[in-house]
N, C-alpha and C positions, 0 to 999 in steps of 0.2 A: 777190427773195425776202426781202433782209436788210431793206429799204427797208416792205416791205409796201406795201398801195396808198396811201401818202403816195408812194412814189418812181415811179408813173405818174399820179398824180392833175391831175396838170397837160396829160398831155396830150391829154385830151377836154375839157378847161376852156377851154386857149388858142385852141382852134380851134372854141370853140361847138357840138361833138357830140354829139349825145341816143343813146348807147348803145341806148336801148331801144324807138328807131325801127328797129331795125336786124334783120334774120331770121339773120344770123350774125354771130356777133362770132368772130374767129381771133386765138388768145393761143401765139405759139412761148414754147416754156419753154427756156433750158435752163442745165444745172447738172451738173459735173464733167464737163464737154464734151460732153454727151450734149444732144442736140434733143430734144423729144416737143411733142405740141400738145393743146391745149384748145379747144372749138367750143363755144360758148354758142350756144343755138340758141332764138330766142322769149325771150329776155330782159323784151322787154316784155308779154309776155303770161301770166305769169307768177298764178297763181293760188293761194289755200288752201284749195282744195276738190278732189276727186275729178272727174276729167271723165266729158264724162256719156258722149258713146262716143268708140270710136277713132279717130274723126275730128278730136276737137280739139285744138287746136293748144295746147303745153304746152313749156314751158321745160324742158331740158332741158341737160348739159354729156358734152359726148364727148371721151373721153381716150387718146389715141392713142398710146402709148409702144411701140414697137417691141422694145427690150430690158428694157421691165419695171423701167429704173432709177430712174425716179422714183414716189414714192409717190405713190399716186393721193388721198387725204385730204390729206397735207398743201397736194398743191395745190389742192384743191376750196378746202380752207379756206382760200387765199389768192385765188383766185377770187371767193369767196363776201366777202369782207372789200370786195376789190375794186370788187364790183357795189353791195354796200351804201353803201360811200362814195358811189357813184355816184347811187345810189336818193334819196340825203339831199343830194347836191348842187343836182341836179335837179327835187326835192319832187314825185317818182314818188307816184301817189298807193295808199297801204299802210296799214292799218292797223294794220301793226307794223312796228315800231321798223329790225328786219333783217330784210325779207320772203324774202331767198335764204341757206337754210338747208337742212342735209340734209333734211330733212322734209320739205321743200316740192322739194324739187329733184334729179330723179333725173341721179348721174355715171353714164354707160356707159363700158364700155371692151370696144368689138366684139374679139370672139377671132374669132379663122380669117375663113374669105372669107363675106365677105358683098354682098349687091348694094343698092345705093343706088335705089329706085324715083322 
């Protein structure tokens, strides 16, 4: 967190990774000894437009904090910093500058039971 994504940027670099080949990317957080996780989900499919139905597949990040102790914005924002390094490393092809932004990028965070289809 203190590092921001300079302090993982290296490790999809050294090992030739395209993040945004990938249908999940799994980010464990943690901070004042507490776990939670983040799921990027369709990173590379990642669009600025409205989909047309429910069927298409959209970037999305899921945030799974069990006791609610980590802010969910500040890690999206550390997230989203992340993938953009990534984006510009890569020469992801965007016509903006940081195409993962709240606006384009819905964070969930599922309450109660839910079923995975």
């Amino acid at each position: 967190m203190e590092e921001g994504s300079q302090g993982v940027a290296s490790w999809t670099a050294k090992k030739n990774i395209n993040i945004f080949k990938k249908k999940f990317i799994f980010i464990p957080i943690n901070e004042n000894l507490h776990w939670s996780l983040c799921v990027v989900v369709n990173a590379g499919k990642i669009t600025h437009v409205k989909r047309e139905n429910e069927n298409d597949e959209v970037t999305s990040i899921l945030f799974l904090d069990s006791l609610k102790a980590h802010r969910k914005s500040k890690v999206a924002k550390n997230v989203f910093s992340w993938l953009n390094s990534e984006a510009k490393r890569l020469n992801f092809p965007s016509k903006l500058d940081k195409p993962f932004q709240n606006k384009f990028v819905e964070v969930c965070e599922p309450r109660g039971e839910f079923e995975i289809t």
